[in-house]
KELOLO-542814 format. One line per 4 residues: number of its first residue (from 1); their letters; for each residue x, y, z of C-alpha. Coordinates in nm, 3 decimals, decimal comma. Layout:
# KELOLO-542814
NUM	A	X Y Z  ...
This chain:
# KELOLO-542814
1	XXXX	6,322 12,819 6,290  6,666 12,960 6,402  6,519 13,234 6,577  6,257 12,957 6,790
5	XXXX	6,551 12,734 6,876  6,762 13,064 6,990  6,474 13,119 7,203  6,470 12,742 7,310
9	XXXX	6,814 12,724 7,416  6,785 13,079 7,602  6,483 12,960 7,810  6,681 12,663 7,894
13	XXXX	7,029 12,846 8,043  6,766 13,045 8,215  6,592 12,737 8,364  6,925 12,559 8,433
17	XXXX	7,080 12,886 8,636  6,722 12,881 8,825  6,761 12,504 8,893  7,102 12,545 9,032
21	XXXX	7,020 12,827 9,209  6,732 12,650 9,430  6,981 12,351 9,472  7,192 12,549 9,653
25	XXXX	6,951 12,741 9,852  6,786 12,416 9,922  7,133 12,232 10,035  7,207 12,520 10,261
29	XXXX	6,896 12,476 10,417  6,922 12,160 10,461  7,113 11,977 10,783  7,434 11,808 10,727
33	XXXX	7,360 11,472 10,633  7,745 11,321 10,704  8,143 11,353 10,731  8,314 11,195 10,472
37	XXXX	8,689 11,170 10,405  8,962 11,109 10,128  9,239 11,042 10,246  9,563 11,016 9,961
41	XXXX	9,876 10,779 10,082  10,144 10,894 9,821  10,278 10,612 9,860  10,308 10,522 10,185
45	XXXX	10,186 10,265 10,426  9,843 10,319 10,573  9,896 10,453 10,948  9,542 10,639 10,967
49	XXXX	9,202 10,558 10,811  8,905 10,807 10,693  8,664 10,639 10,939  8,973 10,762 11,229
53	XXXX	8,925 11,115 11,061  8,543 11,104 11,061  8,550 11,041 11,407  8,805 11,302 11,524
57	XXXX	8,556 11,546 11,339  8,274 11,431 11,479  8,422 11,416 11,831  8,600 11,764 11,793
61	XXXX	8,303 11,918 11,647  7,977 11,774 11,798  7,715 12,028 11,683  7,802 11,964 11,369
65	XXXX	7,554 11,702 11,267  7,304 11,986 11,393  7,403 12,242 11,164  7,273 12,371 10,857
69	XXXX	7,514 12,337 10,589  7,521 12,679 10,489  7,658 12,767 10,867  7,925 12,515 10,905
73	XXXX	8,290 12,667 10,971  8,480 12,474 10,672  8,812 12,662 10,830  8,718 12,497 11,123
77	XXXX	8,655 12,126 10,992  9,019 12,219 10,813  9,154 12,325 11,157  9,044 11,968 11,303
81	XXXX	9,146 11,762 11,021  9,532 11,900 11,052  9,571 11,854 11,389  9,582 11,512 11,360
85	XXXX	9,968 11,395 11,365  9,937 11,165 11,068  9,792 11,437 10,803  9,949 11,741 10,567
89	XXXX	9,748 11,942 10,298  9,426 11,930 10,491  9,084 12,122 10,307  8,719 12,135 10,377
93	XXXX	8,389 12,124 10,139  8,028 12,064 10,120  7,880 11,850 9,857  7,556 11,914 9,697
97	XXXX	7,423 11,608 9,868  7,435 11,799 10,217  7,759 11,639 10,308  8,109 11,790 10,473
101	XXXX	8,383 11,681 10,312  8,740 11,675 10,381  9,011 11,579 10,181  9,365 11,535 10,327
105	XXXX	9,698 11,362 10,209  9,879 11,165 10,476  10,208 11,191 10,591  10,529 10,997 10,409
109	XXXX	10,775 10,861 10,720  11,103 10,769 10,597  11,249 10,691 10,910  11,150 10,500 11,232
113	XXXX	11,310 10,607 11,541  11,375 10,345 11,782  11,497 10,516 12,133  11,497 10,377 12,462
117	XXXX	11,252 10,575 12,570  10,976 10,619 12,257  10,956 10,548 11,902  10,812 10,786 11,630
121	XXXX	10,888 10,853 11,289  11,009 11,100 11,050  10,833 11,232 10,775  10,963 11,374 10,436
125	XXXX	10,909 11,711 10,580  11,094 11,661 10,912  10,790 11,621 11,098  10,776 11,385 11,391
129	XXXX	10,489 11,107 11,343  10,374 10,920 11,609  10,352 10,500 11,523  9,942 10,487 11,482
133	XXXX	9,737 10,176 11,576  9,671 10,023 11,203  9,953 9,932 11,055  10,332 10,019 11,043
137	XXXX	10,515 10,187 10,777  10,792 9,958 10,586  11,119 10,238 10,608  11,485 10,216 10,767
141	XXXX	11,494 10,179 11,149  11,741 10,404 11,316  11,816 10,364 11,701  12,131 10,457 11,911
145	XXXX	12,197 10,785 12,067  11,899 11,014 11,895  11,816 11,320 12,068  11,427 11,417 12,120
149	XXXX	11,557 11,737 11,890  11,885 11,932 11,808  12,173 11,910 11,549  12,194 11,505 11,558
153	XXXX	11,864 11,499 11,448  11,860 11,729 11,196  12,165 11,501 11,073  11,955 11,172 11,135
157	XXXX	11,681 11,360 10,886  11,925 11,474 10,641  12,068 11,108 10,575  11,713 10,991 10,545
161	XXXX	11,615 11,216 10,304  11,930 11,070 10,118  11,844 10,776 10,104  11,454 10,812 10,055
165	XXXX	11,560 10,991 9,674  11,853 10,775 9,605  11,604 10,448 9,535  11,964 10,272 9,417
169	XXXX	12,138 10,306 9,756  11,818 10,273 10,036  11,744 9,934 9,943  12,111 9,794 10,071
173	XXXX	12,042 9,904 10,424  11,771 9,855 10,692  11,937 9,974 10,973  12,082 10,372 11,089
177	XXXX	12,300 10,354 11,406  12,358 10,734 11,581  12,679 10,668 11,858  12,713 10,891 12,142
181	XXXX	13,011 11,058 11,949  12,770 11,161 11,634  12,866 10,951 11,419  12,620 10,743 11,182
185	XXXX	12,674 10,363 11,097  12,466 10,166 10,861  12,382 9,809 10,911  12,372 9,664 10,527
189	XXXX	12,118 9,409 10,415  12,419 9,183 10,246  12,716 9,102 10,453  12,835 9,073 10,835
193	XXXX	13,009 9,441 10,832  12,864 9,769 10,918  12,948 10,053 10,707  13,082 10,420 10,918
197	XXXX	12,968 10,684 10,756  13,045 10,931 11,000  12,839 11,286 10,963  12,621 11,339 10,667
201	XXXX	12,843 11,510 10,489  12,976 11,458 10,110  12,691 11,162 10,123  12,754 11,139 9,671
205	XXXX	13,118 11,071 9,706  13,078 10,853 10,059  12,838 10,658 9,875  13,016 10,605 9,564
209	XXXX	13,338 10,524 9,713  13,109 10,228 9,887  12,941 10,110 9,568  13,298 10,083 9,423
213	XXXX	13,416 9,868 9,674  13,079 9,688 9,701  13,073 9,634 9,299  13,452 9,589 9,231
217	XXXX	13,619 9,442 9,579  13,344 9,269 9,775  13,291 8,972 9,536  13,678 8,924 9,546
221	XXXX	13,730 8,895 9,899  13,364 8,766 10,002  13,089 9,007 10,172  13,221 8,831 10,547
225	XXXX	13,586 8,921 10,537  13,558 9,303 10,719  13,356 9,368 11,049  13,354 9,747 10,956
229	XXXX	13,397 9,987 10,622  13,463 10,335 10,699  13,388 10,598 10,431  13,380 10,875 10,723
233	XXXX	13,706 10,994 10,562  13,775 11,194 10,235  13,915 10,983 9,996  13,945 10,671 10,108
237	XXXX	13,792 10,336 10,213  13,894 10,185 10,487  13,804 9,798 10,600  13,884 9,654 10,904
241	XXXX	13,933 9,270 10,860  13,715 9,039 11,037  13,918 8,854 11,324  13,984 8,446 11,265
Protein backbone atom coordinates (compact mmCIF):
# COMPACT_ATOMS: atom_id res chain seq x y z
CA UNK A 1 0.00 0.00 0.00
CA UNK A 2 2.98 2.40 0.68
CA UNK A 3 4.59 1.60 -2.39
CA UNK A 4 0.89 2.42 -4.54
CA UNK A 5 0.48 5.72 -2.72
CA UNK A 6 4.40 6.56 -3.46
CA UNK A 7 3.41 5.96 -6.89
CA UNK A 8 0.16 8.09 -6.43
CA UNK A 9 1.77 11.06 -5.16
CA UNK A 10 4.69 10.77 -7.91
CA UNK A 11 2.13 10.70 -10.80
CA UNK A 12 0.59 13.66 -9.26
CA UNK A 13 3.96 16.17 -8.97
CA UNK A 14 4.34 14.90 -12.44
CA UNK A 15 0.80 15.97 -13.51
CA UNK A 16 0.99 19.22 -11.48
CA UNK A 17 4.60 20.32 -13.19
CA UNK A 18 2.73 19.35 -16.65
CA UNK A 19 -0.30 21.50 -15.65
CA UNK A 20 1.81 24.43 -14.84
CA UNK A 21 3.82 24.02 -17.58
CA UNK A 22 0.84 24.36 -20.29
CA UNK A 23 -0.45 27.36 -18.15
CA UNK A 24 2.34 29.16 -18.92
CA UNK A 25 2.77 28.24 -22.45
CA UNK A 26 -0.86 28.90 -22.82
CA UNK A 27 -0.67 32.57 -21.02
CA UNK A 28 2.20 33.45 -23.24
CA UNK A 29 0.24 32.70 -26.05
CA UNK A 30 -2.34 34.37 -25.15
CA UNK A 31 -2.91 38.45 -25.81
CA UNK A 32 -2.72 40.75 -22.96
CA UNK A 33 -5.99 40.93 -21.54
CA UNK A 34 -5.33 44.43 -19.33
CA UNK A 35 -3.01 47.01 -17.32
CA UNK A 36 -3.52 46.96 -13.88
CA UNK A 37 -1.81 48.98 -11.12
CA UNK A 38 -0.96 49.08 -7.28
CA UNK A 39 -0.10 51.88 -6.32
CA UNK A 40 1.31 52.13 -2.24
CA UNK A 41 0.88 55.83 -0.52
CA UNK A 42 3.22 55.34 2.58
CA UNK A 43 1.49 57.52 4.03
CA UNK A 44 0.89 60.24 2.10
CA UNK A 45 -1.93 62.07 0.49
CA UNK A 46 -3.21 60.67 -2.78
CA UNK A 47 -1.77 63.03 -5.70
CA UNK A 48 -1.98 60.20 -8.52
CA UNK A 49 -4.42 57.30 -9.07
CA UNK A 50 -3.81 53.67 -10.77
CA UNK A 51 -6.46 54.44 -13.41
CA UNK A 52 -3.81 57.88 -14.18
CA UNK A 53 -1.04 55.10 -14.42
CA UNK A 54 -3.08 52.72 -16.60
CA UNK A 55 -3.57 55.32 -18.91
CA UNK A 56 -0.01 56.73 -19.18
CA UNK A 57 0.80 52.98 -20.09
CA UNK A 58 -1.62 52.57 -22.36
CA UNK A 59 -0.98 55.93 -24.06
CA UNK A 60 2.92 55.47 -23.93
CA UNK A 61 2.72 52.03 -25.09
CA UNK A 62 -0.17 51.52 -27.62
CA UNK A 63 0.66 48.12 -29.15
CA UNK A 64 0.54 46.80 -26.10
CA UNK A 65 -2.99 45.54 -25.89
CA UNK A 66 -1.81 43.72 -29.24
CA UNK A 67 0.87 41.84 -27.84
CA UNK A 68 1.30 38.45 -26.77
CA UNK A 69 2.22 38.30 -23.27
CA UNK A 70 5.19 36.37 -23.65
CA UNK A 71 6.67 39.45 -25.95
CA UNK A 72 5.87 42.36 -23.82
CA UNK A 73 9.04 44.54 -22.71
CA UNK A 74 8.34 44.47 -18.75
CA UNK A 75 11.67 46.91 -18.62
CA UNK A 76 9.79 48.92 -20.78
CA UNK A 77 6.26 49.06 -18.91
CA UNK A 78 8.91 49.81 -15.79
CA UNK A 79 10.53 52.57 -17.91
CA UNK A 80 6.91 54.21 -18.42
CA UNK A 81 5.66 53.75 -15.04
CA UNK A 82 8.82 55.88 -13.50
CA UNK A 83 8.64 58.57 -15.61
CA UNK A 84 5.76 59.76 -14.18
CA UNK A 85 6.73 62.68 -11.58
CA UNK A 86 4.57 61.37 -8.77
CA UNK A 87 6.15 57.62 -8.58
CA UNK A 88 9.55 55.88 -6.95
CA UNK A 89 10.24 52.02 -6.81
CA UNK A 90 8.50 51.33 -10.07
CA UNK A 91 8.38 47.18 -11.34
CA UNK A 92 6.63 45.29 -14.02
CA UNK A 93 4.84 41.64 -14.14
CA UNK A 94 2.48 39.45 -15.89
CA UNK A 95 -0.14 37.57 -14.07
CA UNK A 96 -1.26 34.20 -14.98
CA UNK A 97 -4.56 35.67 -15.98
CA UNK A 98 -2.83 37.36 -19.15
CA UNK A 99 -2.54 40.64 -17.39
CA UNK A 100 0.56 43.39 -17.10
CA UNK A 101 1.01 44.46 -13.95
CA UNK A 102 2.79 47.21 -12.37
CA UNK A 103 3.34 47.95 -8.98
CA UNK A 104 4.77 51.35 -7.86
CA UNK A 105 4.99 53.33 -4.47
CA UNK A 106 4.24 57.02 -4.73
CA UNK A 107 6.15 59.78 -3.76
CA UNK A 108 6.11 61.33 0.11
CA UNK A 109 6.23 65.50 -0.31
CA UNK A 110 7.10 67.11 2.82
CA UNK A 111 7.19 70.43 1.61
CA UNK A 112 5.07 72.71 -0.69
CA UNK A 113 6.83 75.39 -2.41
CA UNK A 114 4.92 78.41 -2.93
CA UNK A 115 7.04 80.90 -5.40
CA UNK A 116 5.86 83.64 -7.36
CA UNK A 117 6.32 82.06 -10.25
CA UNK A 118 5.26 78.03 -9.69
CA UNK A 119 4.53 75.79 -6.94
CA UNK A 120 5.82 72.14 -6.56
CA UNK A 121 6.76 70.08 -3.83
CA UNK A 122 9.50 68.29 -2.20
CA UNK A 123 9.71 64.82 -1.63
CA UNK A 124 11.57 62.82 1.15
CA UNK A 125 14.20 62.16 -1.38
CA UNK A 126 14.74 65.76 -2.59
CA UNK A 127 12.85 65.23 -5.60
CA UNK A 128 10.77 68.02 -7.05
CA UNK A 129 6.91 66.94 -7.41
CA UNK A 130 4.73 68.71 -9.41
CA UNK A 131 1.01 69.60 -7.47
CA UNK A 132 -1.21 66.77 -9.50
CA UNK A 133 -4.92 67.30 -10.34
CA UNK A 134 -6.59 64.95 -7.43
CA UNK A 135 -5.94 66.09 -4.40
CA UNK A 136 -3.25 68.09 -2.40
CA UNK A 137 -0.89 66.82 0.06
CA UNK A 138 -1.46 68.17 3.86
CA UNK A 139 2.61 69.31 4.64
CA UNK A 140 4.31 72.78 5.66
CA UNK A 141 4.07 75.55 3.01
CA UNK A 142 7.27 77.38 2.44
CA UNK A 143 7.34 80.60 0.16
CA UNK A 144 9.76 83.64 0.12
CA UNK A 145 12.92 83.86 -1.77
CA UNK A 146 13.36 79.94 -3.00
CA UNK A 147 15.58 79.42 -5.80
CA UNK A 148 14.42 76.93 -8.78
CA UNK A 149 17.82 74.98 -7.40
CA UNK A 150 21.16 75.77 -5.56
CA UNK A 151 22.44 75.93 -1.89
CA UNK A 152 19.06 77.67 -0.46
CA UNK A 153 17.32 74.86 -1.54
CA UNK A 154 19.26 72.26 -0.48
CA UNK A 155 18.84 74.24 2.97
CA UNK A 156 14.96 74.58 2.42
CA UNK A 157 15.16 70.45 2.03
CA UNK A 158 17.37 69.92 4.87
CA UNK A 159 14.95 71.78 7.44
CA UNK A 160 12.12 69.78 6.00
CA UNK A 161 13.54 66.67 6.45
CA UNK A 162 13.88 67.98 10.15
CA UNK A 163 10.92 68.46 10.75
CA UNK A 164 9.23 65.52 8.73
CA UNK A 165 11.28 62.95 11.55
CA UNK A 166 10.93 65.17 14.50
CA UNK A 167 6.84 64.37 14.68
CA UNK A 168 7.16 66.53 18.24
CA UNK A 169 8.36 69.78 16.63
CA UNK A 170 6.46 69.76 12.81
CA UNK A 171 3.16 69.97 14.22
CA UNK A 172 3.84 73.68 15.88
CA UNK A 173 4.46 75.20 12.49
CA UNK A 174 2.66 75.47 9.10
CA UNK A 175 4.56 77.96 7.58
CA UNK A 176 8.73 78.14 6.21
CA UNK A 177 9.70 81.72 5.19
CA UNK A 178 13.28 81.81 2.93
CA UNK A 179 14.37 85.97 2.98
CA UNK A 180 16.48 87.23 0.31
CA UNK A 181 19.42 87.19 2.90
CA UNK A 182 19.06 83.15 3.49
CA UNK A 183 17.73 83.11 6.35
CA UNK A 184 14.67 80.75 7.38
CA UNK A 185 11.68 81.98 9.61
CA UNK A 186 8.91 79.83 10.83
CA UNK A 187 5.41 81.00 11.18
CA UNK A 188 4.09 78.90 14.46
CA UNK A 189 0.60 77.51 14.68
CA UNK A 190 0.18 79.16 18.45
CA UNK A 191 1.01 82.74 18.91
CA UNK A 192 1.40 86.17 16.87
CA UNK A 193 5.45 85.85 16.65
CA UNK A 194 7.53 84.25 14.06
CA UNK A 195 10.39 82.28 15.15
CA UNK A 196 14.24 83.14 13.12
CA UNK A 197 15.92 80.32 12.76
CA UNK A 198 18.45 81.51 10.56
CA UNK A 199 20.44 78.60 8.42
CA UNK A 200 19.76 75.02 9.18
CA UNK A 201 22.36 74.58 11.20
CA UNK A 202 22.57 73.08 14.96
CA UNK A 203 18.57 72.49 14.20
CA UNK A 204 18.67 69.94 18.00
CA UNK A 205 19.94 72.74 20.08
CA UNK A 206 17.89 75.69 17.98
CA UNK A 207 14.98 73.67 18.61
CA UNK A 208 15.41 72.92 22.13
CA UNK A 209 16.37 76.27 23.16
CA UNK A 210 12.67 77.12 21.56
CA UNK A 211 10.77 74.36 23.35
CA UNK A 212 12.35 75.75 26.58
CA UNK A 213 11.13 79.01 26.14
CA UNK A 214 7.86 77.74 24.59
CA UNK A 215 7.34 75.21 27.72
CA UNK A 216 8.89 77.32 30.57
CA UNK A 217 8.50 81.28 29.46
CA UNK A 218 5.62 81.53 27.01
CA UNK A 219 2.78 80.71 29.48
CA UNK A 220 4.35 83.41 31.82
CA UNK A 221 4.38 86.23 29.60
CA UNK A 222 1.42 85.09 27.15
CA UNK A 223 2.09 83.58 23.48
CA UNK A 224 1.28 87.61 22.07
CA UNK A 225 3.91 89.51 23.95
CA UNK A 226 7.06 89.09 21.15
CA UNK A 227 6.61 89.79 17.31
CA UNK A 228 9.85 87.70 16.70
CA UNK A 229 12.11 84.81 18.60
CA UNK A 230 15.44 84.41 17.23
CA UNK A 231 17.31 81.12 17.89
CA UNK A 232 19.66 81.98 14.74
CA UNK A 233 22.34 82.52 17.42
CA UNK A 234 24.40 79.99 19.56
CA UNK A 235 23.28 80.07 22.86
CA UNK A 236 20.76 82.21 23.27
CA UNK A 237 17.10 83.23 22.74
CA UNK A 238 16.34 86.29 21.81
CA UNK A 239 12.57 87.96 21.77
CA UNK A 240 11.76 91.06 20.47
CA UNK A 241 8.71 92.55 22.39
CA UNK A 242 5.62 93.23 20.60
CA UNK A 243 5.08 97.16 20.29
CA UNK A 244 1.92 98.74 22.49
Amino acid sequence: MKKKAKIITFLALILLVVLVVVANVMRGRSLVRSVQVSIDYPGADTLVTAEQVVKLVSDSLPSLSRQKVKDVDLQAVKRVAASSPFLIDCDASTTIGGSVMVYARQRRPIVRVCSSERQYYIDETGAEVPLGNVGNSDVIVANGAIPYSGKLKEELYTLASYLDTHKDISPLFDQIYCSEKGDFYLTPKLGSHVVQLGKPTDLDKKFRNLLALYSQGMPLVGWDAYSQVSVKYRKQVVCTRRNP
